[in-house]
C-alpha positions, -999 to +999 in steps of 0.1 A: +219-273-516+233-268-550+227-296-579+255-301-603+249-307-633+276-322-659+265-329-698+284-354-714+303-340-744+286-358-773+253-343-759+275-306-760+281-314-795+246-321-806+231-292-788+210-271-819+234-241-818+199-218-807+206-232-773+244-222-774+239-186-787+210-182-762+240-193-736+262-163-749+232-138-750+224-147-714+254-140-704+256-105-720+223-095-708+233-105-673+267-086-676+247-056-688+223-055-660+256-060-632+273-030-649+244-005-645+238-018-605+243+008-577+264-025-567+290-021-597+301+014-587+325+004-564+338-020-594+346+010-613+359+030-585+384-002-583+393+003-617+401+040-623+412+043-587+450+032-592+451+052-624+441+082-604+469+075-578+491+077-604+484+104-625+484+123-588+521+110-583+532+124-621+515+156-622+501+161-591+473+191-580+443+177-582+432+155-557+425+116-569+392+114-552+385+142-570+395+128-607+376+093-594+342+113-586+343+129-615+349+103-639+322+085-622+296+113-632+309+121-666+312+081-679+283+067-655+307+051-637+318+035-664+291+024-678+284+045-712+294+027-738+306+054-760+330+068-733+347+033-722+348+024-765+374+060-766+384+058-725+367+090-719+357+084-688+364+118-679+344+136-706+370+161-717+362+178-748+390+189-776+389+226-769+397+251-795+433+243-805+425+203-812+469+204-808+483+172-795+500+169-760+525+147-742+494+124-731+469+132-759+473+122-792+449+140-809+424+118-815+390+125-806+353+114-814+323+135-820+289+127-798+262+145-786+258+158-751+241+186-730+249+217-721+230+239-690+243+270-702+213+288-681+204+269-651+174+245-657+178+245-695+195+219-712+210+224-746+218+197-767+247+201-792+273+180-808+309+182-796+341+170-797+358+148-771+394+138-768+400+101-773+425+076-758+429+046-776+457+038-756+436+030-726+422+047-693+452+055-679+465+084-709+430+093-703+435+102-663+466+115-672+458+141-701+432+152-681+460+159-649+477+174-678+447+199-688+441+209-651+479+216-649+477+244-676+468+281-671+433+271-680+431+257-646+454+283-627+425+289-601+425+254-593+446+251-559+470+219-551+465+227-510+422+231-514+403+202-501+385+181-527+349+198-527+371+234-531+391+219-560+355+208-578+340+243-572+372+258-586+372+232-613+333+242-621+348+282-620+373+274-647+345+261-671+353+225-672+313+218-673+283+235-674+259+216-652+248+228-621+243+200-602+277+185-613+297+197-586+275+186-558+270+152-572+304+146-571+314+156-535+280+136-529+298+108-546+330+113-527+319+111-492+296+080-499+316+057-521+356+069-527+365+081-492+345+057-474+351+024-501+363-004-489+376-039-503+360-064-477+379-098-474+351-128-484+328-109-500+322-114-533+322-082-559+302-079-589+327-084-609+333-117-589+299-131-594+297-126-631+334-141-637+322-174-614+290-171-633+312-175-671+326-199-656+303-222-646+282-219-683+321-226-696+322-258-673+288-269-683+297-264-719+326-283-717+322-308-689 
């Protein structure tokens, strides 16, 4: 059974603001600990997904399931903070030129990272990545853009998705070794296989109810 609870507003308005602010922190710490669960991945699959589709539509080539796994990897599905600040969730660096495209304004943002320039051995340098202020979609689609150029002529519209990521890996778009696999891991258990199930709540779900009802007890 669930007990409901109502406080009457002039207890609200005498509550020591301690117990508010502990409310609010709650809240963030919960959100926190939803975005890095196994269970949110399919949230962020959700969310780049259509973007994907798109980008697919407007450029095509490279398969979206593709786009999706790797963005997955390179952000942790979503959840870096330093990639979802610039939307870049797909980890694309600047490159030599640093020269402005149709779907990149130039901006970028410098972070470390690593780099397995020998197999086993992890490097760790500081690099510039292209930024997108103007939201995950200019993101999904500069990075159709990139794989559209010669840069990426090896990459082939009619290969299957775990071809295009080897051919992707060929063309030196990252230097991990286990990238490649992880993604076509990634592919066959969450993007091809995902589905939205009617009545069942999703993370995101559970954490908007769960705003709510501190919102309703605040307020009540």
């Amino acid at each position: 059974n669930v007990i409901h609870t109502k406080l009457p507003v002039d207890v609200i308005e005498h509550l020591p603001s301690y117990f508010l602010v502990g409310i609010v922190e709650a809240v963030a710490v919960i959100s926190v600990s939803i975005t890095h669960h196994p269970a949110f991945f399919p949230c962020f699959i959700e969310e780049i997904a259509p973007c994907a589709q798109y980008a697919y539509k407007t450029l095509g080539k490279v398969k979206p399931s593709v786009c999706i796994g790797m963005a997955c990897i390179e952000s942790a599905y979503g959840t870096s903070q330093i990639m979802r600040k610039h939307n870049a969730f797909l980890g694309h660096k600047v490159g030599s030129g640093k020269t402005a495209t149709k779907y990149w304004s130039g901006a970028f943002f410098v972070s470390k990272t690593k780099e397995e320039y020998t197999i086993g051995q992890h490097t760790v340098i500081r690099s510039a990545f292209r930024s997108f202020p103007e939201g995950m979609q200019q993101c999904v689609l500069n990075f159709y853009e990139l794989l559209n150029t010669s840069l990426y002529a090896r990459v082939k519209a009619d290969a299957d998705y775990e071809t295009q990521m080897k051919q992707i890996k060929a063309c030196g778009y990252m230097t991990s070794s286990t990238e490649v696999n992880s993604v076509i891991s990634l592919i066959k258990k969450y993007v091809c296989c995902h589905k939205s199930r009617v009545g069942e709540k999703t993370c995101v779900d559970v954490l908007s109810i769960f705003c709510t009802l501190v919102l309703k007890l605040c307020h009540s």
